[in-house]
VEXFI-57056 format. One record per residue (C-alpha): residue in three letters; x, y, z. Coordinates in steps of 0.2 Angstrom, whole numbers, plus 5000, padded with zeros to 4 digits. Last residue first. Layout:
N
ALAXYZ
...
This chain:
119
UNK460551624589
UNK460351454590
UNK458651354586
UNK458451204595
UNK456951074590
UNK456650934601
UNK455450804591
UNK453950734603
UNK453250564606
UNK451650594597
UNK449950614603
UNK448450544600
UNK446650634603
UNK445050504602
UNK443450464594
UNK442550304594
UNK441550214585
UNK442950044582
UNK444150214577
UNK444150394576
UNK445650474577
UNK445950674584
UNK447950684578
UNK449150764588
UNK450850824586
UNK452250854599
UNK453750974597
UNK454851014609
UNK455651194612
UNK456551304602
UNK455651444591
UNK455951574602
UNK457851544597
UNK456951604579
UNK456651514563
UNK456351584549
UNK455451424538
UNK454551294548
UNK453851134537
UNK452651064548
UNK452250894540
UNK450650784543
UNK450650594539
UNK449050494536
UNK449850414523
UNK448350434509
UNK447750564518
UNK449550694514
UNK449550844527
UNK450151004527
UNK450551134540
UNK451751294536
UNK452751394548
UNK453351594544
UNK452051684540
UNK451351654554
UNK452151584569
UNK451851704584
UNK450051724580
UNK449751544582
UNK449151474566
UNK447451394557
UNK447451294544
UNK445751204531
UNK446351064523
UNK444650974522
UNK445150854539
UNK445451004548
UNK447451074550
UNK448451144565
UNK449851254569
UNK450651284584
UNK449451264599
UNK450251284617
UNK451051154629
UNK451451254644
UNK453151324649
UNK454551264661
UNK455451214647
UNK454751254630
UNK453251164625
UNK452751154607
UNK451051094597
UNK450551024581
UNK448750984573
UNK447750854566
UNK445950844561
UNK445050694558
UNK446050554556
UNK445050384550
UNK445550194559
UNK445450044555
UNK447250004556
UNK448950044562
UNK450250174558
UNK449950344561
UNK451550454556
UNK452150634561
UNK453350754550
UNK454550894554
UNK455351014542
UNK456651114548
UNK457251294541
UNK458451424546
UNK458351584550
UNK459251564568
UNK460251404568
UNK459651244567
UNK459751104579
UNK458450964577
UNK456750884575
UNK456450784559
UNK455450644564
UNK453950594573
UNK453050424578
UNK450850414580
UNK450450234587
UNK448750174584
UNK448250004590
């Protein structure tokens, strides 16, 4: 079993910073690529940031600049560190991590970090 658990959501006000990480525990398992995503109230989930299994990033427009995804393999842990945050910036935050285990691959989620920015 793989279970994915969050921290460091919270309320911040506008040009602030947060740093939020998300965990695997578990075994015999590999991560591939990792990313996070954010859903504002009656909005969709959409793409924040993600990261391939060689490091490479990739941003939403709306974030560059401004957010930072990292990860660490040898704790299969991935942060976003977000700097110059914005009330746009509110919503809750879910990462996922594509997981390949007993041959198979799958897309784990976590259980989501509320993030408030006041303006």
């Amino acid at each position: 079993q793989v279970q994915l658990v969050e921290s460091g959501g919270g309320l911040v006000q506008a040009g602030g910073s947060l740093r939020l990480s998300c965990a695997a525990s578990g075994s015999g398992f590999s991560v591939n690529d990792m990313g996070w995503y954010r859903q504002a109230p009656g909005k969709q989930r959409d793409l924040v940031a993600q990261i391939s299994s060689g490091g490479s990033t990739n941003y939403a427009d709306s974030v560059k600049g401004r957010f930072t995804i990292s990860r660490d393999n040898a704790k299969n842990t991935v942060y976003l560190q977000m700097d110059s945050l914005k009330p746009e910036d509110t919503a809750v935050y879910y990462c996922r991590f594509s997981i390949r285990r007993r041959g198979y691959t799958s897309d784990y989620w976590g259980q989501g970090t509320q993030v408030t920015v006041s303006s």
